[in-house]
C-alpha positions as CSV (number, residue, x, y, z in Angstrom):
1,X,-37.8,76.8,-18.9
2,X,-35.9,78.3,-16.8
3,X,-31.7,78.0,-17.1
4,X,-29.9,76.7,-13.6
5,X,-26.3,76.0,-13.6
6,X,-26.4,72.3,-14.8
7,X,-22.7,71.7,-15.3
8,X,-22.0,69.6,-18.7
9,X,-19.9,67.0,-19.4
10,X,-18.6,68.4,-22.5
11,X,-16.8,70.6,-19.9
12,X,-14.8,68.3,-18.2
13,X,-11.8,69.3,-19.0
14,X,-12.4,72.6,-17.6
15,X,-13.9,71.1,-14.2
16,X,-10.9,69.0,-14.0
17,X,-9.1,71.8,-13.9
18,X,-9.9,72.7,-10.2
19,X,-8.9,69.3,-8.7
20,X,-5.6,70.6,-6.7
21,X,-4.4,67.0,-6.1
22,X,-5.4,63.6,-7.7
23,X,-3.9,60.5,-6.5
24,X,-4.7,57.2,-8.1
25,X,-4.4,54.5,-6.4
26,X,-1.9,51.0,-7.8
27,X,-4.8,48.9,-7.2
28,X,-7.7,51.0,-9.3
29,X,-9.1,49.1,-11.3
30,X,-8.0,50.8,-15.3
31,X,-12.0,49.7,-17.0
32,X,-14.7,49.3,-13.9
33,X,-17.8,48.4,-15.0
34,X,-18.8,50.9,-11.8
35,X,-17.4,53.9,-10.6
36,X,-18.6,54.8,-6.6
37,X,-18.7,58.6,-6.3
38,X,-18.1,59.5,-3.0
39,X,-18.4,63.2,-2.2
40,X,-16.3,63.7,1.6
41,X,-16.6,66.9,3.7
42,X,-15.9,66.6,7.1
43,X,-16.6,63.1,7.5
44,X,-12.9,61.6,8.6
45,X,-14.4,60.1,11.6
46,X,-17.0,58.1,9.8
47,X,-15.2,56.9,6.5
48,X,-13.6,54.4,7.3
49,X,-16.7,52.4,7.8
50,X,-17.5,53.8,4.5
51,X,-15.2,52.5,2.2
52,X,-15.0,49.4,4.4
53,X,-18.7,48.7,3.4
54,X,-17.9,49.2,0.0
55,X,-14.3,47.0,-0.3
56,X,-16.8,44.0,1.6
57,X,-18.9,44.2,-1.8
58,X,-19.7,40.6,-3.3
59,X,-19.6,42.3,-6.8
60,X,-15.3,43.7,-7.2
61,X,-15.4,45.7,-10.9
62,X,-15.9,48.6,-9.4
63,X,-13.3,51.8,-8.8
64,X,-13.8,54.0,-5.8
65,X,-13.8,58.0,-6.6
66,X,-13.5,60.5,-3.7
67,X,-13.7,64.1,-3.8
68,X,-12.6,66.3,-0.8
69,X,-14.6,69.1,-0.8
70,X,-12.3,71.3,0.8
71,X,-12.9,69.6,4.4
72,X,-12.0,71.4,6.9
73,X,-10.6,67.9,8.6
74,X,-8.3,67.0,5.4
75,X,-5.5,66.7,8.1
76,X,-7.8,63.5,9.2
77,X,-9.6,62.2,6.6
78,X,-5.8,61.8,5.0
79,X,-5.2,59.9,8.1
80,X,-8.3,57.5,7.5
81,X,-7.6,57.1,4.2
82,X,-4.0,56.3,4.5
83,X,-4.7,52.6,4.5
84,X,-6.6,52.8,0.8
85,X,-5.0,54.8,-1.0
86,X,-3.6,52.1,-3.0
87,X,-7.4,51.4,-4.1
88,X,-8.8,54.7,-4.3
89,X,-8.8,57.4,-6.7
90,X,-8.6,60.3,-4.4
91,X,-9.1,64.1,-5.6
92,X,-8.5,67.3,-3.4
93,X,-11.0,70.8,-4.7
94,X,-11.2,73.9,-2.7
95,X,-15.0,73.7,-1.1
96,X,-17.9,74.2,-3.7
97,X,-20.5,72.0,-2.5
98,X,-21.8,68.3,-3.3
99,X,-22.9,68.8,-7.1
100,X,-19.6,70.2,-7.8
101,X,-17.7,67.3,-6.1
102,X,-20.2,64.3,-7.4
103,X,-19.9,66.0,-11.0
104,X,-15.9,66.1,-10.7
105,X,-15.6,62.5,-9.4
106,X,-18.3,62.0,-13.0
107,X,-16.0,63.5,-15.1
108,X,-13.1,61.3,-13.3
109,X,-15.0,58.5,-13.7
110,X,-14.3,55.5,-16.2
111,X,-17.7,53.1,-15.3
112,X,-20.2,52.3,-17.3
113,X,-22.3,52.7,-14.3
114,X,-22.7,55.5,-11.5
115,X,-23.1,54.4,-8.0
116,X,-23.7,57.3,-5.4
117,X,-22.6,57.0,-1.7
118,X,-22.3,59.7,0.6
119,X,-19.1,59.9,2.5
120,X,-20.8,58.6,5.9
121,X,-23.1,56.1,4.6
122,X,-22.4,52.2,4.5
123,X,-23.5,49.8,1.9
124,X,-24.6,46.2,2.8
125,X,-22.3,43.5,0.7
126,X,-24.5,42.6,-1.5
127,X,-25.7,46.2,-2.6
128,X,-23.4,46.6,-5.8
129,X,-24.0,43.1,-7.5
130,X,-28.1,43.1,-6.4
131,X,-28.6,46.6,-7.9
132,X,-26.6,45.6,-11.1
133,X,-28.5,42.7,-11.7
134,X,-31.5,43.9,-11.0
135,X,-31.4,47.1,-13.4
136,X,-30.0,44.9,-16.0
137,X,-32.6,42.6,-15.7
138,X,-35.1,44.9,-15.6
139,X,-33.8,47.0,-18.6
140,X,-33.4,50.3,-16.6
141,X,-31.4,53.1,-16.6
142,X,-31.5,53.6,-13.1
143,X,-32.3,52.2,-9.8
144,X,-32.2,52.8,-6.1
145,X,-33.3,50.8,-3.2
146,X,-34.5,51.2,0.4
147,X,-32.4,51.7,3.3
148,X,-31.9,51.5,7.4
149,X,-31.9,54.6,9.4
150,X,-28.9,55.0,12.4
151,X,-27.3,57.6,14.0
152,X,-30.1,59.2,15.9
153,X,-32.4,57.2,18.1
154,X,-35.6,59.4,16.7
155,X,-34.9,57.1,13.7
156,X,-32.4,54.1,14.6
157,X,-33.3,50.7,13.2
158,X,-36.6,52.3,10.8
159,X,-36.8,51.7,7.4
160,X,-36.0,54.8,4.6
161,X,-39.4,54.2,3.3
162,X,-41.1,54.2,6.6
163,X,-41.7,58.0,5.6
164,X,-40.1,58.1,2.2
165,X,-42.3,56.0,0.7
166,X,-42.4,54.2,-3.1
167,X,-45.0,53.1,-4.7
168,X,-45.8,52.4,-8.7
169,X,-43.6,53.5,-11.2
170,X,-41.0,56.5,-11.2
171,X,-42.3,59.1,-13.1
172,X,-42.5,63.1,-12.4
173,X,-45.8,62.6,-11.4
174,X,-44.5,60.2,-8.8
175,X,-41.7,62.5,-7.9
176,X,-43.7,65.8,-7.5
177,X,-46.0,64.1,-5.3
178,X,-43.6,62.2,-3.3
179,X,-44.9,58.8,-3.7
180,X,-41.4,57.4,-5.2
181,X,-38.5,59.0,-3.2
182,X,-35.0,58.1,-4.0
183,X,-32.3,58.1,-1.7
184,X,-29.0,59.4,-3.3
185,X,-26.7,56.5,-1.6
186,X,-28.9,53.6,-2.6
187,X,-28.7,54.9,-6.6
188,X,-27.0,53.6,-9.6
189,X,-27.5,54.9,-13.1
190,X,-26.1,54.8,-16.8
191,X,-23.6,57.0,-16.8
192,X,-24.4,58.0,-20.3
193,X,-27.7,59.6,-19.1
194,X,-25.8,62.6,-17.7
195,X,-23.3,62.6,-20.3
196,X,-26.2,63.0,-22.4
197,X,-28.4,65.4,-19.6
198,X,-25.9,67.2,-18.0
199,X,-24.6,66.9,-14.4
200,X,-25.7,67.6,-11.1
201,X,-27.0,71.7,-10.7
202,X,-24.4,73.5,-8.9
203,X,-27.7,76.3,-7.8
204,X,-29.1,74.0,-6.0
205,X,-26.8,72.4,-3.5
206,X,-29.8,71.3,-1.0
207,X,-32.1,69.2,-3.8
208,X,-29.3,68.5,-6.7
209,X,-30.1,65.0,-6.6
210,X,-33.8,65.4,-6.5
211,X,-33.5,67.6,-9.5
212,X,-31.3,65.2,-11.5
213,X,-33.8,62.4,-10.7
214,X,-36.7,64.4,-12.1
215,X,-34.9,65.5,-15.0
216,X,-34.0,62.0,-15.8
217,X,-37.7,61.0,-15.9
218,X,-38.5,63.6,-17.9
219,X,-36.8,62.9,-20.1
220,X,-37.6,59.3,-20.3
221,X,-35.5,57.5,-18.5
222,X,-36.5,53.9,-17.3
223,X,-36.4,53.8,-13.4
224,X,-36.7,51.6,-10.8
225,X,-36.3,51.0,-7.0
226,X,-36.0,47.6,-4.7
227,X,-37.9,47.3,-1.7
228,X,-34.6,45.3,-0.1
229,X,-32.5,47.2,2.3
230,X,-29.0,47.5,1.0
231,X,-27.9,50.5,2.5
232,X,-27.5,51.9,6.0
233,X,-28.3,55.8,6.2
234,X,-26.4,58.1,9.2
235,X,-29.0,60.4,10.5
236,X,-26.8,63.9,11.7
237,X,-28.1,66.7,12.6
238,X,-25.0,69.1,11.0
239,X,-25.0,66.7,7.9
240,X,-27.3,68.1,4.5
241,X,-29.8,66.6,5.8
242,X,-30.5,69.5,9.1
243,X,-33.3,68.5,11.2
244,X,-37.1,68.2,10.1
245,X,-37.7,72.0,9.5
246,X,-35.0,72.7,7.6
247,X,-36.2,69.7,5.6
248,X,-39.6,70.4,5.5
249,X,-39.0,73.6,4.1
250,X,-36.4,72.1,1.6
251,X,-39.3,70.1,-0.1
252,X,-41.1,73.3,-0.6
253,X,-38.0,74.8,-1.9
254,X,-37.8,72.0,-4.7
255,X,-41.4,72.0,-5.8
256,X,-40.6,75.6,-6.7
257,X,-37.7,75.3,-8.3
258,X,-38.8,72.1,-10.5
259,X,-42.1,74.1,-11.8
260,X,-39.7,77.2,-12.4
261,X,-37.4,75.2,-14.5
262,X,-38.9,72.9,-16.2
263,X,-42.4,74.2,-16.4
264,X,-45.0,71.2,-15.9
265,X,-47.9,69.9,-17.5
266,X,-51.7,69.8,-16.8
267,X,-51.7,67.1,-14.8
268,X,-48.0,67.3,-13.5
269,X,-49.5,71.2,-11.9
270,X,-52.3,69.3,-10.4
271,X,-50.3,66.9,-8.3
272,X,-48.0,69.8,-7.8
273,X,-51.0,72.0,-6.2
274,X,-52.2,69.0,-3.9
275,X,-48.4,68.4,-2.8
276,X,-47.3,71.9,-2.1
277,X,-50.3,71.8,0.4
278,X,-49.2,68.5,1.9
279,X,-45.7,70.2,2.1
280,X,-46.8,73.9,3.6
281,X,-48.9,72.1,6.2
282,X,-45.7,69.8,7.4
283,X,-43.5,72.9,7.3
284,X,-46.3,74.3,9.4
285,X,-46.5,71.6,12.1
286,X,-42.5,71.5,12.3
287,X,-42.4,74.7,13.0
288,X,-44.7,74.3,15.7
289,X,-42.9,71.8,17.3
290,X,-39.6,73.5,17.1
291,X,-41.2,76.4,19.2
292,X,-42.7,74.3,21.6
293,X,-39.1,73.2,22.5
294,X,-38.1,76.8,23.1
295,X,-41.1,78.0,25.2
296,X,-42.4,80.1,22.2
297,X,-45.5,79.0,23.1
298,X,-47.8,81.5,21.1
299,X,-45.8,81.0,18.2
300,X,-46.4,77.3,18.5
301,X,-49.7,77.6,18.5
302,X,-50.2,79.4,15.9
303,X,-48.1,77.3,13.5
304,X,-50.1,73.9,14.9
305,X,-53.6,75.7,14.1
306,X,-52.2,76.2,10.3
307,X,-50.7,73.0,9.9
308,X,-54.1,71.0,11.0
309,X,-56.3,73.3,9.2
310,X,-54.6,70.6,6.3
311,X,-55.0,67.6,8.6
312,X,-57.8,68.0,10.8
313,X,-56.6,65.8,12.6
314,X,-58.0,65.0,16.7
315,X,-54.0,64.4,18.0
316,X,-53.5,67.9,16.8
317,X,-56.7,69.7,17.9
318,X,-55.8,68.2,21.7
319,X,-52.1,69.4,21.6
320,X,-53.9,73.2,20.5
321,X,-56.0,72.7,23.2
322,X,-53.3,71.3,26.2
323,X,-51.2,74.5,24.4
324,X,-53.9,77.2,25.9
325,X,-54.2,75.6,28.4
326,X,-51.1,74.8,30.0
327,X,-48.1,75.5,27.7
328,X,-45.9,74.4,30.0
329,X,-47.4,71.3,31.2
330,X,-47.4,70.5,27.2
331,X,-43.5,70.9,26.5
332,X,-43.2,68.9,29.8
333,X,-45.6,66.4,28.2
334,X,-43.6,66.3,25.3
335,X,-40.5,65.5,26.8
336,X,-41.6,62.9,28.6
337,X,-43.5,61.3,25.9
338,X,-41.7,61.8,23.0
339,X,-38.2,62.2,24.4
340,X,-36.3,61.2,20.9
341,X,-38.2,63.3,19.1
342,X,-37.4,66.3,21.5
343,X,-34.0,65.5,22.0
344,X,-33.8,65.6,17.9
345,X,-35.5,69.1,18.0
346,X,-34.2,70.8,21.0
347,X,-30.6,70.9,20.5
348,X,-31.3,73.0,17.5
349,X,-32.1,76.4,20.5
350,X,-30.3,79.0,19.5
C-alpha cells in the first residue's frame, strides 16, 4: 500500500492552525447532532440558494460549517453571507483545495454526523431528517441518495443516477466497477469513521471523495444509498466537475490510484480490469467528440474507431463512416441534432 497524504484527525490542532479567520455565529447551535460541511470557492453568486436550501430543512439540529478556500470573490461571498452570519460558523484559509477545506470544517465540527454539500448545490427540505432516519434505521454508517441535474440543458431536469447508476450493496467491488456511485452532496456519515480512518487525501484533489468512500468500505463500513431525490446538483462547466473528458479521464485517474494505494484483491483486480476497459473506451469516444467540435476531423476519427473497438456498437460505426465521408456534413449533423450536447463540448475550443 501505497502512502497518500490522508490528513488525520489527531492533527487538528495543527490544521486549525491555518484558518486566518473564524467567525461563529450567535445562533450556532453549541451540540448539533449534524454538522453541514460546505467547502466555498468562488461560488458567491450561487450561495445564497445554498444555505437557503439548507435553513428550509424539516430536521433543525444541525450547525452549518463553511470554509473559504481562498476565493478569489471573498469580497462577495462576504456580501451573500452577510445575512447568516449569525447561523453560520464561517472560516477564512488561504486556497489549498477541497480536501483541505472539507477536512478543516471536520476538525471544526462538533456533530455526531457529517453531512457534505458543495457550496453551489441545494438540498430539498426534507433531505437532512430522511437521510438520518433512514441510516439510523438501517444501522449504517453512511448514506447518500440520488439527485436532480440543473445548470446545463445537456442535463437539466435528469436524474444523478440516470448515468451514475446504484445498484446492490456498496462494496469496493461495487465502487471499482461503478455500479454504486455516490454523490458527495447527497452524503452523510459517522463522523467517527474518519476520526478513526483519517480525512479526505489532500493528493488527490479531483477523486478525494471517491477515495474516502472506498476506503470506508474497505474497511467495513456499512453503506447505503436512497433512490429518492433529495438534492439538486449545478452542472458548470468551470466547477470540479470540467466537462465529460476531463471526467472521463478522471475515472481512469482513480482506478489507478485506488489499486496503487490500497492494492486489491483477486476478484477486486478482475472488476478493476473489466472497468478500466469500460473507462479507456469512454475516454476514447469523448475525445472523439471533442475534436469533432473543433474540425479535428482525423483525430476524431481515430479516437471513435478505438472507443467502439469496446462497443461495437452500429450508432458508432455510421458516425466513422459519415466522418470519411463528409467530416463536415457530420459536425453540421451534430449540431443540429444534438445541439446541447455540442453546445456543452464546444465552448471548451481553445
Amino acid at each position: 500500500m501505497k502512502n497518500y497524504a490522508e490528513e488525520k484527525y489527531a492533527d487538528c490542532p495543527q490544521i486549525k492552525q491555518r484558518v486566518k479567520n473564524l467567525r461563529v455565529g450567535k445562533q450556532v447551535i453549541a451540540t448539533p447532532r449534524v454538522s453541514v460541511v460546505i467547502p466555498a470557492y468562488n461560488i458567491a453568486s450561487f450561495v445564497k440558494e445554498t444555505l437557503d436550501s439548507v435553513f428550509a430543512q424539516t430536521y433543525n439540529n444541525f450547525e452549518v460549517i463553511l470554509i473559504n478556500d481562498g476565493s478569489k470573490d471573498t469580497k462577495d461571498l462576504l456580501a451573500a453571507l452577510k445575512p447568516y452570519f449569525d447561523r453560520i460558523v464561517y472560516a477564512e484559509q488561504e486556497n489549498l483545495g477541497a480536501s483541505q477545506a472539507r477536512n478543516t470544517a471536520i476538525c471544526l465540527a462538533q456533530g455526531e454526523y457529517l453531512a457534505f454539500l458543495d457550496g453551489d448545490d441545494i438540498w430539498l427540505p426534507n433531505f437532512l431528517l430522511s437521510q438520518v432516519e433512514f441510516l439510523e434505521k438501517k444501522n449504517l454508517d453512511m448514506v447518500y441518495c440520488d439527485a436532480e441535474l440543473f445548470g446545463e440543458p445537456l442535463f437539466e431536469g435528469e436524474r444523478y443516477t440516470k448515468t451514475s447508476p446504484s445498484h446492490g450493496a456498496v462494496t469496493t467491488e461495487t465502487l471499482i466497477s461503478a455500479e454504486c456511485n455516490v454523490i458527495t452532496s447527497g452524503t452523510i456519515l459517522k463522523k467517527d469513521w474518519v476520526v478513526r480512518l483519517n480525512m479526505f487525501d489532500t493528493d488527490l484533489p479531483r477523486m478525494q471523495d471517491f477515495d474516502l468512500w472506498y476506503r470506508l468500505a474497505k474497511n467495513g463500513a456499512h453503506i447505503g444509498y436512497q433512490t429518492d431525490v433529495l438534492v439538486r446538483y449545478r452542472v458548470r462547466l468551470n466547477s470540479l466537475s470540467g466537462t465529460n473528458v476531463e471526467r472521463s479521464f478522471r475515472n481512469i485517474r482513480a482506478l489507478n490510484v485506488i489499486r496503487e494505494k490500497y492494492g486489491l484483491s483477486e476478484r477486486e483486480n478482475l472488476v478493476w480490469s473489466k472497468q478500466m476497459l469500460v473507462y479507456e473506451a469512454e475516454y476514447e469516444l469523448e475525445q472523439g467528440k471533442f475534436s469533432l467540435t473543433r474540425g479535428d476531423f482525423l483525430e476524431a476519427q481515430a479516437h471513435i474507431a478505438r472507443a467502439n473497438k469496446y462497443f461495437r456498437k452500429p450508432k458508432l460505426f455510421l458516425l466513422m463512416t459519415l466522418l470519411k465521408i463528409s467530416p463536415k456534413l457530420t459536425l453540421k449533423l451534430f449540431k443540429k441534432f444534438r445541439p446541447a450536447e455540442y453546445s456543452f463540448i464546444a465552448p471548451q475550443k481553445s
